[in-house]
C-alpha positions in Angstrom: -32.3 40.1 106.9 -33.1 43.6 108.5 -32.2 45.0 105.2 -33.4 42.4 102.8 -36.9 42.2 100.9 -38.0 39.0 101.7 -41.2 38.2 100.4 -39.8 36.0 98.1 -37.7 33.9 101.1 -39.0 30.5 99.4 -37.7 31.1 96.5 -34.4 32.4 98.3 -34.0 29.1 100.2 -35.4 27.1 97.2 -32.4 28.4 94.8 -29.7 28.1 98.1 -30.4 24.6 98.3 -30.6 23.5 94.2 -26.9 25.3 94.7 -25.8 22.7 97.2 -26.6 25.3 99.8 -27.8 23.9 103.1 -28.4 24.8 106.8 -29.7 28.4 105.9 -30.7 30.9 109.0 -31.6 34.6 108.2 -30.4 36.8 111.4 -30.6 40.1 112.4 -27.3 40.6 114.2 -28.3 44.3 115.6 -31.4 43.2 117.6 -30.7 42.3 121.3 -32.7 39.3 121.1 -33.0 36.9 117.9 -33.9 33.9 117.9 -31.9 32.9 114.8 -28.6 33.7 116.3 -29.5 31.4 119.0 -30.1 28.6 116.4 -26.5 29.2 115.0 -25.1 28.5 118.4 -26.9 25.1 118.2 -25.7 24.0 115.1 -22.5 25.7 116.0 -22.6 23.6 119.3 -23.2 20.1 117.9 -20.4 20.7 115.3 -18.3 21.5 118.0 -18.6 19.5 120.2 -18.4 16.0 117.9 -15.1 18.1 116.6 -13.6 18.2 120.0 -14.6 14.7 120.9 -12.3 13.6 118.3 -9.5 15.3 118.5 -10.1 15.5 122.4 -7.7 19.4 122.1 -9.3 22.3 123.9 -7.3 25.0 121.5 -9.1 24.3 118.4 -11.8 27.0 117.5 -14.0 27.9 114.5 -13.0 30.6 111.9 -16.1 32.8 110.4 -15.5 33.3 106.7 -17.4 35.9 104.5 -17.6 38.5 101.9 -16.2 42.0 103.3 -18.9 43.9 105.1 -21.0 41.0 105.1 -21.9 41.2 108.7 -19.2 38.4 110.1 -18.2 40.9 113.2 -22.0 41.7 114.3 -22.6 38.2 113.7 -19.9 37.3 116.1 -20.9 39.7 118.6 -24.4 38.7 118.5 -23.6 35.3 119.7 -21.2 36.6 122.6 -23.8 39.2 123.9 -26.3 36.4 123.6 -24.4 33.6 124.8 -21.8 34.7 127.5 -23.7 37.9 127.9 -20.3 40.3 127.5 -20.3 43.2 125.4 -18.6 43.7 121.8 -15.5 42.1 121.3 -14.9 42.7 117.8 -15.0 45.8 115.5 -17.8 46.8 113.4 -18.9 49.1 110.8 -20.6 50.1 107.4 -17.3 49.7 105.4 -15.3 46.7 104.0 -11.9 46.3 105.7 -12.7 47.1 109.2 -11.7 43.4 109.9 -7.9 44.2 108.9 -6.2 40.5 110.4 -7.4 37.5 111.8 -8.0 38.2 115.5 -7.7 36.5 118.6 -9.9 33.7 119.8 -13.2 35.2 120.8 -15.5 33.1 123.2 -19.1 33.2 122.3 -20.3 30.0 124.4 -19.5 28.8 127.7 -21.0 25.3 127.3 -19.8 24.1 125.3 -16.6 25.9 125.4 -16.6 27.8 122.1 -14.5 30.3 120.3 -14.6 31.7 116.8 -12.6 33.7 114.5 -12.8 37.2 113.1 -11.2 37.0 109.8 -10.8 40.2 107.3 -13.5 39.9 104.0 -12.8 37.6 100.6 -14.3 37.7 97.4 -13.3 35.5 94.6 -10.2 36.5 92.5 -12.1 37.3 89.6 -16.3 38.7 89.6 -18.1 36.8 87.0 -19.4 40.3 85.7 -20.0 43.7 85.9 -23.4 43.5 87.1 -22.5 41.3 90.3 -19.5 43.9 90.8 -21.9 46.7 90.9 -24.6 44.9 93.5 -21.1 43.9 95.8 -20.3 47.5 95.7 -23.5 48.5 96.4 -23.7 46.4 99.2 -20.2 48.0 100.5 -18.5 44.3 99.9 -16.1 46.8 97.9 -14.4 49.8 98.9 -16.6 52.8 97.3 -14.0 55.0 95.4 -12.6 51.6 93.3 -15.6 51.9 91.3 -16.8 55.7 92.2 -19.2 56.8 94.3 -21.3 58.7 91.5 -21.6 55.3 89.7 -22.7 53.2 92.5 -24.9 55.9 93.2 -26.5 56.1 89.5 -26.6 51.9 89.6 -28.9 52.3 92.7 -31.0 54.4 91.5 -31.5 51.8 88.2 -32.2 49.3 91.3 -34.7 51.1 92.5 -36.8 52.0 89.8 -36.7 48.4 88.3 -38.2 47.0 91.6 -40.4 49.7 92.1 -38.6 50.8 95.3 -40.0 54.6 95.6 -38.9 55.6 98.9 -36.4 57.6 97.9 -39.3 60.1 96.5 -40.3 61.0 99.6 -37.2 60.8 101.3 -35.5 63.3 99.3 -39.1 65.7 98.6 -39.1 64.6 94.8 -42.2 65.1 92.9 -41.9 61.8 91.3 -39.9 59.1 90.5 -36.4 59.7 88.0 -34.1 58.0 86.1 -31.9 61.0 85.9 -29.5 60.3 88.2 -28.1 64.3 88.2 -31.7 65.4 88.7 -31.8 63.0 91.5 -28.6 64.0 93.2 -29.1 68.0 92.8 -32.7 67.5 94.8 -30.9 66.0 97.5 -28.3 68.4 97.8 -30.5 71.1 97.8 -32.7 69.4 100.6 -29.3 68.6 102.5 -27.9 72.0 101.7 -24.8 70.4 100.4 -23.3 72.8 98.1 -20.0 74.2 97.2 -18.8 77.4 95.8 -16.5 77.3 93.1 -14.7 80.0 90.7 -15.6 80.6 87.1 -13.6 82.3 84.3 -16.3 83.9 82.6 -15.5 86.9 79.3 -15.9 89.7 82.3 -14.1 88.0 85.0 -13.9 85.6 87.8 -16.8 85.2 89.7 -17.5 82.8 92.5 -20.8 80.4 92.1 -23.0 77.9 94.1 -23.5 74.3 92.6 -24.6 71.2 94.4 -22.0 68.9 95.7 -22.9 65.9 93.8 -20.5 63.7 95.4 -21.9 64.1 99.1 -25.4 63.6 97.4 -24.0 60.5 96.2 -22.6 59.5 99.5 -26.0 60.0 101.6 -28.0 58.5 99.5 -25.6 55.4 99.1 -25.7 55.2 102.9 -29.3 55.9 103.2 -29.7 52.6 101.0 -27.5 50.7 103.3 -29.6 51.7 106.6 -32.4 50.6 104.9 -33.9 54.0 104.6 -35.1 53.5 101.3 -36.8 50.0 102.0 -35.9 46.8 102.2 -34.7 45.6 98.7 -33.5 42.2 97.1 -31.3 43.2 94.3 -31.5 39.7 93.2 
C-alpha cells in the first residue's frame, strides 16, 4: 500500500469481493509499526488456533503463497518484528527469486504458537495477455531481462502519462511531459551522467564518441518507479 494509489480503495475492495475475494487488509510491511499487520496476526491467530484444536499436532504451520516480489518475505518479517519482537528472519529484496526454496519454519507469534512459511514466487502457467505481462514485469513479479529492460522502461512511461502521473518531469529536470521514450531516457542519462564512449568507423577513421547509456537510464528510472519516486500509482 506504500506504493499504491489508493484513492480509489472502494472500488479496489468492491471488485476483490464481486471476485470471491474476502478478508482484504492493505499493509505496509517496511513501517515499524502498522496496525494492519497486527490485524493479519488476528485472523492468522483464530485460524490457527481452531486448526490446531483439531488436529491437536504442534508441527503444523502456515505456508505464505504469492506472486514473486510480492512482498511475502517483508510481510513475514513484519509479523515477527511485531509479534515476537526479533529481527529479520527471512531475505528480502527489490527482485523476484530472492525466495529461492521453501524455508524453515519461522515463528512470528508466541501465543498462540505460530509459524509460517517462506515459499519462492508463482504466477499462473500461462498470463492471460500481454498487457498483464507488462504490469507483472513492471512490478518486478518477472525477472527484467525476460522481457527487456528498455521495454518495461518505455511501457512505464505509457503508464504514466495515461494517469497523469508527472513526477518524473521533475525528477529527471524535463521541461515537460513525453511520450518519447528515447527523449526521456537521454535526459536522464545526461542528469545521471550515465554515458559510455564507444568507437565509430567513420570515411576518415575511427574515432571514439560519447552517447548516453540508455540501458542504465532504463534501469533508474524502472527502480525509481518501484521506490515510489515517481508517486504512488494504480496501474489498474
Amino acid at each position: 500500500m506504500d506504493l499504491a494509489d489508493l484513492s480509489n480503495k472502494q472500488k479496489i475492495l468492491k471488485k476483490l469481493e464481486n471476485d470471491g475475494v474476502r478478508n482484504v487488509l492493505f499493509t505496509d510491511c517496511l513501517k515499524q509499526r502498522d496496525d494492519n499487520v497486527k490485524k493479519v496476526k488476528m485472523n492468522l491467530s483464530s485460524s490457527f488456533t481452531l486448526f490446531m484444536q483439531c488436529f491437536q499436532n504442534r508441527n503444523y504451520c502456515l505456508m505464505v503463497i504469492g506472486v514473486p516480489n510480492v512482498g511475502k518475505s517483508s510481510l513475514i518479517n513484519a509479523l515477527r518484528r511485531t509479534n515476537v519482537k526479533k529481527g529479520r528472519a527471512s531475505r528480502v529484496g527489490g527482485e523476484p527469486g530472492i525466495t529461492k526454496a521453501v524455508l524453515t519454519k519461522i515463528q512470528v507469534s508466541e501465543r498462540p504458537l505460530m509459524y509460517l512459511l517462506d515459499t519462492p514466487g508463482v504466477l499462473p502457467p500461462k498470463i492471460e495477455s500481454v498487457e498483464t505481462g507488462m504490469k507483472l514485469a513492471l512490478c518486478g513479479t518477472i525477472l527484467d531481462h525476460l522481457v527487456g529492460e528498455d521495454v518495461i522502461a518505455d511501457y512505464l512511461l505509457f503508464s504514466l502519462n495515461r494517469l497523469r502521473k508527472f513526477g518524473y518531469v521533475e525528477k529527471y529536470d524535463l521541461q515537460e511531459p513525453s511520450d518519447d521514450i528515447q527523449h526521456v531516457l537521454k535526459r536522464i542519462a545526461v542528469k545521471l551522467g550515465k554515458t559510455q564512449r564507444v568507437k565509430a568507423i567513420t570515411g576518415v577513421g575511427n574515432i571514439t564518441v560519447t552517447i548516453p547509456n540508455y540501458t542504465a537510464a532504463a534501469y533508474n528510472f524502472i527502480r525509481a518507479f518501484r521506490k515510489g519516486e515517481l508517486g504512488q500509482v494504480l496501474l489498474d
